[in-house]
N, C-alpha and C positions, 0 to 999 in steps of 0.2 A: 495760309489764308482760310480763316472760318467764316465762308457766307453761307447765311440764312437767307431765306425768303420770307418778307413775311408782308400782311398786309398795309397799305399806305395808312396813317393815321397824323393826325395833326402835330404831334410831337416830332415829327418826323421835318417839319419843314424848315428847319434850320439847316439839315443836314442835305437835302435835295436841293437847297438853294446852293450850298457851295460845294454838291456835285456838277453844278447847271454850270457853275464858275468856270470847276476844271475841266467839263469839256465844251468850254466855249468854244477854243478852234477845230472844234468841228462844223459838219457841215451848218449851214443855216436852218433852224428848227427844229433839233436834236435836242432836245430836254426834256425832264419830266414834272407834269405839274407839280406846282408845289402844294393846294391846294383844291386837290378836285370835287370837293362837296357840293361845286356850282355847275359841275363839266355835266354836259349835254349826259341823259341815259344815267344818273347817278341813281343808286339802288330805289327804290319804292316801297310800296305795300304789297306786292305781289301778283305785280306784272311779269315775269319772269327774264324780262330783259332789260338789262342791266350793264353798268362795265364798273368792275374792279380794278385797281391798280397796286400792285404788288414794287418791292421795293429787294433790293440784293443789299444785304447789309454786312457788315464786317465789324464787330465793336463798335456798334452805333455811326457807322463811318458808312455813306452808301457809295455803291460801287455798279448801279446800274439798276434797271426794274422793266416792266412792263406791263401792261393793259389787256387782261381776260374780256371777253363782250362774250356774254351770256344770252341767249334769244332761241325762242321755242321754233323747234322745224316741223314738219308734215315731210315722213320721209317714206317710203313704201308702203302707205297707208296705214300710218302710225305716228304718233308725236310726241317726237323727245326733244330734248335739251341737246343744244348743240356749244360750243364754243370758238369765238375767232379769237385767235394770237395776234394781238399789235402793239405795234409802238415799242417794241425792244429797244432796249437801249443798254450798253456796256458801256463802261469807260477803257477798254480793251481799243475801243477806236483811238484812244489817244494815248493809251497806258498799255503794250503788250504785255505787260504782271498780268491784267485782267481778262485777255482773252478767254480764256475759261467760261466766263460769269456770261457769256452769250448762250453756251452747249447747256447753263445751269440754270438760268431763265426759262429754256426749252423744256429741260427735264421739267423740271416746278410745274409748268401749264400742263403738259401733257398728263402727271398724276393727279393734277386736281380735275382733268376733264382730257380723257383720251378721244372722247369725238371731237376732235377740234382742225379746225382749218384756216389758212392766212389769205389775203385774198389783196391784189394792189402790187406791192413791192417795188415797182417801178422796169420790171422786166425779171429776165432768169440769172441776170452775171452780178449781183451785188452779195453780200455775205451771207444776208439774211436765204435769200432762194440756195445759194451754196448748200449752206448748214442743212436747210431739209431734204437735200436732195441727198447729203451724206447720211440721215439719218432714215432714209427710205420713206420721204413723200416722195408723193406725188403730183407733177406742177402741170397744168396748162394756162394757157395763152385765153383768155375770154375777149373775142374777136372785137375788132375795134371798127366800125362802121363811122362812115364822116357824110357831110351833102352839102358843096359848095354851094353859097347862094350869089357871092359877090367873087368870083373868079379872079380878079385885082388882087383886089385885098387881101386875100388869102396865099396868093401867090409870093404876093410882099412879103408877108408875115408865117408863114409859115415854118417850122425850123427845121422838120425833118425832110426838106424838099431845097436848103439852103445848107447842108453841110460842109461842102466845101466852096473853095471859089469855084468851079466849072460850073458846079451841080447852081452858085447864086445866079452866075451869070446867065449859063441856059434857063432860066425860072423867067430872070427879068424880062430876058427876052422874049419869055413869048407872053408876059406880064402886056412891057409895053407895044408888042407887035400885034395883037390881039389872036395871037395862036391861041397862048395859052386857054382864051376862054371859049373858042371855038372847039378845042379838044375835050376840057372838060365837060361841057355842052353836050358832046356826043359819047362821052361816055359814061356822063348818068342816062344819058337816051338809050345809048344800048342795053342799060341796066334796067330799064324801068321798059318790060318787053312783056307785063301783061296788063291787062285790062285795071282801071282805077276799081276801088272797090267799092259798092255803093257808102256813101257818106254817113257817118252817123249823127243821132245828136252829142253836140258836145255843151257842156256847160262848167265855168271857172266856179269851185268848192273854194269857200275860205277854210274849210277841213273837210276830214275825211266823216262819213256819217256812220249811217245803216246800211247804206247803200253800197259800202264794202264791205261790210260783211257777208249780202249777197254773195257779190264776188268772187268773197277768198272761199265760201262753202262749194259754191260750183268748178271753180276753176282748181282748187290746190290738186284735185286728183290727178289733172294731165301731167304732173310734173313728179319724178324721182326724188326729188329734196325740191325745199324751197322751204325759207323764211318765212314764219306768220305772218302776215300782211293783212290781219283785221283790222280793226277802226282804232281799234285801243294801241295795237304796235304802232300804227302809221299814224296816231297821232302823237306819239313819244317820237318819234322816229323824225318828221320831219314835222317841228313844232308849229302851232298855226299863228303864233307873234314874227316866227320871221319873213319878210316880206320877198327874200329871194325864192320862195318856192311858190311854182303855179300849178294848181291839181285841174286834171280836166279831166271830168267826168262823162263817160261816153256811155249811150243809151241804145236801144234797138227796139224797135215795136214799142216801146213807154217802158221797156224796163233796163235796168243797169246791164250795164255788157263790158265793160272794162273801165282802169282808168290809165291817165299817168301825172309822174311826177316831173316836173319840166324846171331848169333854171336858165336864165338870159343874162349870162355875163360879162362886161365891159372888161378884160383883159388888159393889162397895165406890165409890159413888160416879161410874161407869161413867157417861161423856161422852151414849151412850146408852139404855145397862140400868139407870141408875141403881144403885139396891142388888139387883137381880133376882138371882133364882138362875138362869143361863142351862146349860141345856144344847146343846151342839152338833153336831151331823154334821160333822164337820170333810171329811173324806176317806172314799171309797168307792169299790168297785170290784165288779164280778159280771159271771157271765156273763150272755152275749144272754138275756134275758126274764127273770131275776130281779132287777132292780132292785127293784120296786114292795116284795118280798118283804124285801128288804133294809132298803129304808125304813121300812115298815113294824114290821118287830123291831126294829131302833135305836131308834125313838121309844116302843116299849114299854118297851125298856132302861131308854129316859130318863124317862118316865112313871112308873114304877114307883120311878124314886129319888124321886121329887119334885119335879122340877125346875120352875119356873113357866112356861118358854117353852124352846122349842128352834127353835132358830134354823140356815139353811144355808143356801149360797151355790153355786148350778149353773149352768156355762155349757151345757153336753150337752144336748140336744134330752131323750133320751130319761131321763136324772135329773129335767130340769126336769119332765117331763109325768109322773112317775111321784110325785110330791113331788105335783102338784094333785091327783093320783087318788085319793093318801093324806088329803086334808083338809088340805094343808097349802096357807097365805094366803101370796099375796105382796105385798113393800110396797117402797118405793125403796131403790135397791140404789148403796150410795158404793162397790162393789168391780168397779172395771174392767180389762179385761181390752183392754192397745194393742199393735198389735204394729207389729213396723217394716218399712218396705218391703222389704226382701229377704225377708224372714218370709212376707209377705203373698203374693210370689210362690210361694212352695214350699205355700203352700194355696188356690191355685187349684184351681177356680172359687169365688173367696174366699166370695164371701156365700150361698154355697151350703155350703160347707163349714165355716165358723166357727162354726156353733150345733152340728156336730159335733165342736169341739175339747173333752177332757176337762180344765174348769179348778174347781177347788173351791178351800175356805181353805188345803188341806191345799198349795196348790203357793205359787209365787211367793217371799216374806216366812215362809212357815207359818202358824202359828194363835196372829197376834200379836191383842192387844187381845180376849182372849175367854177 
């Protein structure tokens, strides 16, 4: 077996259509575009962030590919190119001939861009975390923060709190006995054990302006790494025609002091919201000491629509602590954050510095499945 890597090209789409064929019985969503010149992030003029899609070929026969995302960082006060690995895909999951062409996908990204990192995966035990972990990444957990608003409904639907029958039945019960909301009640109260922050101004952005660029100038230095998050990324990033995102822009004395990116999802079935209305923190950013201020008005934002639960995922020391201070609970978190050895050297003193990298939903994949 002679695979090549090489890049995705229109010619190509007869062949990726009847790989999509063979590995239909796999799981649900497993395939690779066949046509990505319209997918979110397609090359430009030179914005530097980007996604490529690469292809495993065999005598014109493909046999697997995957998706480079190119995007500039601020990394120890300096800015380079960085790259995320997604969306792997082998026919190895249906075909063990091919197992191979997963180890070879890996290789391929890593020589085209050895700072590169994956971020998502759905926790540490699936093939994909496997493989990096045999190849000397490095994985963490980036903490999973939730804030009941409708204790019922949550309770009902929730699925990591419904595992088994015991685990459904004690849930219902204190669903329908009203424990359940009496407990949760007291233990965002015990969470939320300091002082409200004073309120800022908040105002809903149909985009991102000037006014982040302020922002990202003031704030990138508190962070070890962090994504570009100027006007021009964050408006490739999350575009202003689609209607699921709400930017709220927060102010202090009349000037910018952070923002966020927020979605309100009606859940249909959700693997684990169930039918929940989820609201999310997707992405954030502020300066030094207004986080907590941040967090805070987003979740009134969201409070305020209705939403049952609002949910958000912080690797940053100081999001994460600023999220407990607000009352918000944390629970097992399937979004990790690997990065790869050369990566791992440019953030040295590594375990010192990794709970200072800025990773939310908002980087990696974006703010898929929410």
């Amino acid at each position: 077996m002679a695979i090549s890597i090489v890049p995705l090209k229109p010619e190509h789409a007869e062949a990726v259509k009847a790989f999509n064929l063979r590995i239909s019985t796999a799981p649900a969503g497993l395939r690779i575009d066949e046509s990505p010149k319209d997918h979110p992030l397609a090359k430009d003029d030179g914005s530097g962030l980007y996604r490529e899609h690469y292809l495993a070929l065999d005598g014109g026969v493909v046999h697997g590919g995957y998706i480079m995302k190119r995007q500039p960082f601020y990394m120890q006060g300096r800015h380079v190119d960085i790259g995320t690995f997604q969306l792997p895909i082998s026919e190895g999951i249906v075909d063990s001939r091919y197992g191979v062409v997963g180890v070879q996908l890996l290789e391929d990204a890593l020589a085209r861009q050895p700072q590169l990192f994956c971020l998502g995966m759905g926790g540490f035990d699936g093939p994909l975390p496997r493989l990096l972990t045999a190849m000397r990444w490095r994985l963490h957990a980036c903490p999973f923060y939730f804030f009941i608003n409708r204790p019922f409904t949550v309770l009902r639907n929730l699925s990591f709190l419904r595992k088994t029958p015991f685990q459904r039945t004690l849930v219902d019960f204190g669903a329908f006995s009203g424990l359940g909301y009496l407990g949760i009640q007291l233990l965002h109260m015990l969470a939320r054990r300091y002082p409200t922050p004073p309120p800022a101004e908040i105002s809903l952005e149909p985009s991102f302006g000037a006014w982040a660029d302020e922002i990202w100038e003031l704030a990138k230095k508190n962070y070890v790494m962090i994504a570009t998050r100027d006007q021009l990324a964050l408006n490739r990033l999350y575009d202003a025609g689609d209607a699921r995102y709400f930017r709220l822009k927060f102010q202090a004395g009349g000037k910018p002091a952070g923002w966020a990116l927020l979605l309100d999802s009606a859940m249909q079935g959700h693997k684990q919201f169930g039918n929940l209305r989820v609201g999310s923190i997707v992405d954030c950013l502020a300066l030094p000491g207004m986080e907590e201020r941040i967090i805070s008005g987003a979740t009134r934002f969201l409070l305020d629509r209705g939403v049952d639960l609002i949910v958000s995922n912080q690797l940053h020391s100081s999001w994460a602590s600023s999220f407990k201070r607000r009352g918000y609970l944390s629970g097992p978190s399937n979004f990790v954050f690997a990065v790869s050895p050369e990566l791992q050297k440019s953030l040295e003193p590594y375990a010192e510095n990794v709970t200072q990298v800025h990773m939310t939903r908002g980087d990696g994949d974006g703010p898929i499945h929410l």
